[in-house]
N, C-alpha and C positions, 0 to 999 in steps of 0.2 A: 451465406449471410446476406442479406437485405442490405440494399445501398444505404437507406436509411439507417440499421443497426451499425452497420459500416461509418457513416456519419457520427454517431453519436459516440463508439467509442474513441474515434479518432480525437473527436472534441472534447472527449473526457480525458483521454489520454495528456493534451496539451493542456487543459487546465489544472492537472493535478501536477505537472512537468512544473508549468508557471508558478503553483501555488509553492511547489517545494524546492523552487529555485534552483531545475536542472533541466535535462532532456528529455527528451520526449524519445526516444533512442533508451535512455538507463530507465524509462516506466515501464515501455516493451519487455525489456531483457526483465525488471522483475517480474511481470504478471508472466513471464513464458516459464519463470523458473530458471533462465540462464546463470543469471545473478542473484549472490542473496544481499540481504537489505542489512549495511551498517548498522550499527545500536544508532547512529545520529541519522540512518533514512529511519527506519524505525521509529525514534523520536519525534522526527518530521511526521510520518504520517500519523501518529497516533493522536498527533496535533491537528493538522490537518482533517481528520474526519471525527475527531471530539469521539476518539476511544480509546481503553485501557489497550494495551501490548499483550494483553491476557489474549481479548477477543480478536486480534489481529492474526495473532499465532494460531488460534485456533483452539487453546485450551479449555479447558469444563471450567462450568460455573461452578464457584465453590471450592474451589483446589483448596488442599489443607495445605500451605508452606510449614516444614521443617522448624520448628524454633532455633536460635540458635543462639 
């Protein structure tokens, strides 16, 4: 990795830390997979980068939900 890409995630790292009012420490451990993300980090980020928990998870557009 480039000192520069080096930079940039570091800095993204702490401003997504900032924005969802934790560490910088528990952003690592989620993008490593260490940790998985509360329904309220979950909520945070879905806030956070103005997206459904559909497109977060990773799910297809369009899923049919179950009625119920």
């Amino acid at each position: 990795m480039s000192p520069y890409a080096a930079f940039v995630k570091i800095l993204s790292r702490r401003l997504l830390a900032e924005g969802l009012n934790t560490t910088q420490r528990k952003i690592s451990h989620l993008e490593s997979g260490d940790t998985e993300p509360s329904l309220d980090d979950l909520r945070l980020l879905c806030e956070f980068y103005g997206v459904s928990a559909d497109y977060l998870l990773g799910l297809p557009k369009g899923l049919a939900y179950p009625e119920r």
